[in-house]
Biotite code that builds the C-alpha atoms (Angstrom):
import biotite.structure as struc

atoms = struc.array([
    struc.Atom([-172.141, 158.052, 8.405], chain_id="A", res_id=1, res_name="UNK", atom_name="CA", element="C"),
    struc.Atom([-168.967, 159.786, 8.753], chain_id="A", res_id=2, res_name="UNK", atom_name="CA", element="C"),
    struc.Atom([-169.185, 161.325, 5.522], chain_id="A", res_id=3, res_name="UNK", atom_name="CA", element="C"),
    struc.Atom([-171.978, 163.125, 5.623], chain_id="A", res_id=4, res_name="UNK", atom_name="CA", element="C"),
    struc.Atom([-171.292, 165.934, 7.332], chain_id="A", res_id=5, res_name="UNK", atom_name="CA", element="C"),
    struc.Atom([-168.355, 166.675, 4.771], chain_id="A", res_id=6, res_name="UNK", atom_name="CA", element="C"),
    struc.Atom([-170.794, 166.434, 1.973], chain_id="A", res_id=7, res_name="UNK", atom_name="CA", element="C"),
    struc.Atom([-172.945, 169.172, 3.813], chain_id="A", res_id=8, res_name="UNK", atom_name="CA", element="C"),
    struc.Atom([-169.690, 171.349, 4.209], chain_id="A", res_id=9, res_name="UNK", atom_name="CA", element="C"),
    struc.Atom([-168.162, 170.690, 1.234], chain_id="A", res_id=10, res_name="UNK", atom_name="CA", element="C"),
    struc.Atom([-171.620, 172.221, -0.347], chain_id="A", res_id=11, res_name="UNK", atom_name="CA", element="C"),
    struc.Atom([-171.980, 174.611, 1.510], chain_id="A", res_id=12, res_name="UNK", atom_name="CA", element="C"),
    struc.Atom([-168.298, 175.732, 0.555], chain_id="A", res_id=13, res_name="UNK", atom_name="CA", element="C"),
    struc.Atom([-169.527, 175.543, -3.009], chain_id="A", res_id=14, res_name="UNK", atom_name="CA", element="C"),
    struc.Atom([-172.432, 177.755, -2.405], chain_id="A", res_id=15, res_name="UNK", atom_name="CA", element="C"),
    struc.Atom([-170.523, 180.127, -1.146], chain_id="A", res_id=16, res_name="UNK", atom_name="CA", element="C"),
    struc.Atom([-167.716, 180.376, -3.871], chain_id="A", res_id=17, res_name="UNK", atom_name="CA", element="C"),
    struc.Atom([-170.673, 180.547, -6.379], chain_id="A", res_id=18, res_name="UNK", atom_name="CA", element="C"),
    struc.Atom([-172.403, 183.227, -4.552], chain_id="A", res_id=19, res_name="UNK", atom_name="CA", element="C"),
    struc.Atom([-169.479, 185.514, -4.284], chain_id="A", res_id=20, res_name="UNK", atom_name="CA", element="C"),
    struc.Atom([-168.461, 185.076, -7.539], chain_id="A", res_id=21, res_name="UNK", atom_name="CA", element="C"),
    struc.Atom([-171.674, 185.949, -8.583], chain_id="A", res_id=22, res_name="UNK", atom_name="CA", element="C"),
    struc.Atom([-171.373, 189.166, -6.609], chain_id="A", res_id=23, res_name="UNK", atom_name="CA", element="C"),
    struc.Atom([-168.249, 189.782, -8.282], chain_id="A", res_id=24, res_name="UNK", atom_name="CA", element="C"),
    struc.Atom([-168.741, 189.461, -11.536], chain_id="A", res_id=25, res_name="UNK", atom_name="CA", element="C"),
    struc.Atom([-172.426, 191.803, -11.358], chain_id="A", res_id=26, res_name="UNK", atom_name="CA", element="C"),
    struc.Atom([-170.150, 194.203, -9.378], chain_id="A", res_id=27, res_name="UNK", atom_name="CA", element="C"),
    struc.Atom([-167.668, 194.385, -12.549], chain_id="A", res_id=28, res_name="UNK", atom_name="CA", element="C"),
    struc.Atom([-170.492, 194.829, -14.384], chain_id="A", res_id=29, res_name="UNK", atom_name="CA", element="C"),
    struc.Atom([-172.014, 197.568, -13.085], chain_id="A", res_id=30, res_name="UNK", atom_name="CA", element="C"),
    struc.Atom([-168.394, 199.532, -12.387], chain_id="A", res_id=31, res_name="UNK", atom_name="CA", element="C"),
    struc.Atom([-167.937, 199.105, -16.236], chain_id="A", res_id=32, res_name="UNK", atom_name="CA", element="C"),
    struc.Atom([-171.262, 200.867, -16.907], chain_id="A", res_id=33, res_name="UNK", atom_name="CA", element="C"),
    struc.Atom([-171.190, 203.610, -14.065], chain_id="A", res_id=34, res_name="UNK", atom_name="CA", element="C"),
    struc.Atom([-167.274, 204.122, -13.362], chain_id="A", res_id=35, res_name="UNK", atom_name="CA", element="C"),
    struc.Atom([-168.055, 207.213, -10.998], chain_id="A", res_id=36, res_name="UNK", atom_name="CA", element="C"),
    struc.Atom([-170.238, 204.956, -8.495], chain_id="A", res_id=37, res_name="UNK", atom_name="CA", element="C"),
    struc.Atom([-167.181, 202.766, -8.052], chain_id="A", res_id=38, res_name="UNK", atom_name="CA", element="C"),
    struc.Atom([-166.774, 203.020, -4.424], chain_id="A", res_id=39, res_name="UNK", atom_name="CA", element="C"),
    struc.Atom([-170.478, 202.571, -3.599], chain_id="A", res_id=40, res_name="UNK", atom_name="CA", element="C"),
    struc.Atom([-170.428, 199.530, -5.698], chain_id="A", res_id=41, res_name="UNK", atom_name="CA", element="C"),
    struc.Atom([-167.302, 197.852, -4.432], chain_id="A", res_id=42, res_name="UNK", atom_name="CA", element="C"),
    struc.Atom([-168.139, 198.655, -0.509], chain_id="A", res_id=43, res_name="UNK", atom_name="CA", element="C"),
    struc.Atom([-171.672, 196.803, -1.527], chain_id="A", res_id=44, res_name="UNK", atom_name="CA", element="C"),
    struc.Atom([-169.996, 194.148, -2.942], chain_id="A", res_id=45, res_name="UNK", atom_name="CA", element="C"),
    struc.Atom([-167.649, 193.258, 0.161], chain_id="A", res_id=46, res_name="UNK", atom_name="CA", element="C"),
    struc.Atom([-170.793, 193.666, 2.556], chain_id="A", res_id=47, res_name="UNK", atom_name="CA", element="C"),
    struc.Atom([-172.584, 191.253, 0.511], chain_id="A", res_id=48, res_name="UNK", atom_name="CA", element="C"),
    struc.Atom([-169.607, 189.245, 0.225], chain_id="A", res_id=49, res_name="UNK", atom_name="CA", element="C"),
    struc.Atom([-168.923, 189.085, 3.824], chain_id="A", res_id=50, res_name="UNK", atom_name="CA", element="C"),
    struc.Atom([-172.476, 188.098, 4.664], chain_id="A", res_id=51, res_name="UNK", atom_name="CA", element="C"),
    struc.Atom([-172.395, 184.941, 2.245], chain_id="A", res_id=52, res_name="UNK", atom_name="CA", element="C"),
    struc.Atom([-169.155, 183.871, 4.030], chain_id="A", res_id=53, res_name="UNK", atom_name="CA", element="C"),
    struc.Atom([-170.864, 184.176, 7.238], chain_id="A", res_id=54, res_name="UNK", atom_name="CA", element="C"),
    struc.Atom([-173.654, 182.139, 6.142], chain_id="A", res_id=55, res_name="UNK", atom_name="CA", element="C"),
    struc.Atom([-171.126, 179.524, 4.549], chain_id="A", res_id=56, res_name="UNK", atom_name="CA", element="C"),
    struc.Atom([-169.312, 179.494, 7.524], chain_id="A", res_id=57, res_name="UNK", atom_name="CA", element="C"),
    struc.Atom([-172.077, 178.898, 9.605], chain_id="A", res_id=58, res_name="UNK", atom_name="CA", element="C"),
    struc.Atom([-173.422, 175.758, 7.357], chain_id="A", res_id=59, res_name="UNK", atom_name="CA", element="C"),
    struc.Atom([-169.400, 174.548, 7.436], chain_id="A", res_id=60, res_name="UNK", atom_name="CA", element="C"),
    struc.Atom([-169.519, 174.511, 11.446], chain_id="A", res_id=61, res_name="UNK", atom_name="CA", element="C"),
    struc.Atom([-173.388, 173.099, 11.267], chain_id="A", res_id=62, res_name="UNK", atom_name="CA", element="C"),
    struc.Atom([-172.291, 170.370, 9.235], chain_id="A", res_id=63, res_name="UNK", atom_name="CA", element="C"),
    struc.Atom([-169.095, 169.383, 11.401], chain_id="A", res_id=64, res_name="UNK", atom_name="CA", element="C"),
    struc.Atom([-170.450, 169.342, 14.489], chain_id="A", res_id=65, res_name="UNK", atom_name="CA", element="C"),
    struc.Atom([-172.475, 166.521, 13.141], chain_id="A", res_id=66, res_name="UNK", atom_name="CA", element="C"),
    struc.Atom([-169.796, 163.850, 12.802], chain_id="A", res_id=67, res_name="UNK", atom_name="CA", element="C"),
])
């Protein structure tokens, strides 16, 4: 049952480069529409950003301690 644990990292890794990318490309999105709230937008995106890695991280150190 070694394995396991990777799986539950490994998805958790996967969530989390989904997720951000998500965040990214809705941030491009809405800088392309509203150019003057650029800086609101982009210091949203990195606090949103940051707390999906958190959460990633988290489920990556969850999973390893495991094995």
């Amino acid at each position: 049952m070694t394995g396991i644990p990777a799986i539950g990292a490994a998805l958790a890794v996967i969530g989390a480069s989904y997720g951000i990318g998500k965040i990214g490309s809705a941030a491009m999105d809405a800088i392309a529409r509203q150019p003057e709230a650029a800086k609101n937008i982009q210091m949203s995106m990195i606090i949103a950003a940051a707390l999906v890695e958190g959460v990633a991280l988290f489920g990556v150190v969850v999973a390893l301690l495991q094995s």
